[in-house]
N, C-alpha and C positions, 0 to 999 in steps of 0.2 A: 676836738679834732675828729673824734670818730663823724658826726653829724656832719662836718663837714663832706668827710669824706664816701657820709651814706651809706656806715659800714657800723656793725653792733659793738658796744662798749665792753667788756670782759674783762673785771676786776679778775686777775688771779692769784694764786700765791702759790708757789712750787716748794716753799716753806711750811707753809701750815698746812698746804693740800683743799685751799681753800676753792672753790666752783673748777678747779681744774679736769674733775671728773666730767662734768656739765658741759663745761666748755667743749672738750672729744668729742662727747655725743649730739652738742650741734652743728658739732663742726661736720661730722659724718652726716646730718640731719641735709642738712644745707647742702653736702657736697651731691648724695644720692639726689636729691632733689633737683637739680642742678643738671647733671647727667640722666635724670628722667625725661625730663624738658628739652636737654638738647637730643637726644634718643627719638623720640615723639619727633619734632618736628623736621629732623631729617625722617625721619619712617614713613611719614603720609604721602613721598611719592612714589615709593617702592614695592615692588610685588611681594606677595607673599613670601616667595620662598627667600628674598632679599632680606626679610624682615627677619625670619627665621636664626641666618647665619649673624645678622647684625646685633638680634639680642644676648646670641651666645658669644661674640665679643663683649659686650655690654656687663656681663654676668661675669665674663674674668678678668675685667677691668674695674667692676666695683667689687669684686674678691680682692684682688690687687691693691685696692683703694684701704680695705678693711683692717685688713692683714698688717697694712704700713701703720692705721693708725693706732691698733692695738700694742705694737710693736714700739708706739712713740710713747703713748699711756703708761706700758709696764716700764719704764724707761725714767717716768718722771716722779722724782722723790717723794714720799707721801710722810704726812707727819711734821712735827717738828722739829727741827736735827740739833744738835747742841754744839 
């Protein structure tokens, strides 16, 4: 289904705590990455000082972004529970 859908496959397990660490940090990987990209290509037609105020949006939007996902992580069960 994922290939279908063109989207990455991610065994996890919220029981044993298996790639669920992995999984966050691509998930972050991929979201920065993403919002670099759209960042960029809004930016190249805007002036300097345009770009200035757009990155410090940018910068507490992917704080924002961070913040939530840490917040998901310490959230999810580690180990295995009995």
């Amino acid at each position: 289904m994922s290939n279908l859908l063109g989207a990455e496959f991610w065994p996890i397990s919220s029981k044993s705590g298996e790639n669920v660490e992995n999984f966050f940090r691509r998930l972050a990987v991929l979201a920065f990455e993403t919002g670099l990209a759209n960042e960029v290509k809004e930016s190249i037609s805007r002036t300097h000082v345009e770009l200035q105020h757009d990155s410090c949006k940018f910068s507490n939007a992917l704080q924002y972004f961070v913040d939530a996902l840490l917040f998901c992580a310490s959230h999810i069960p580690y180990g295995i529970q009995k």
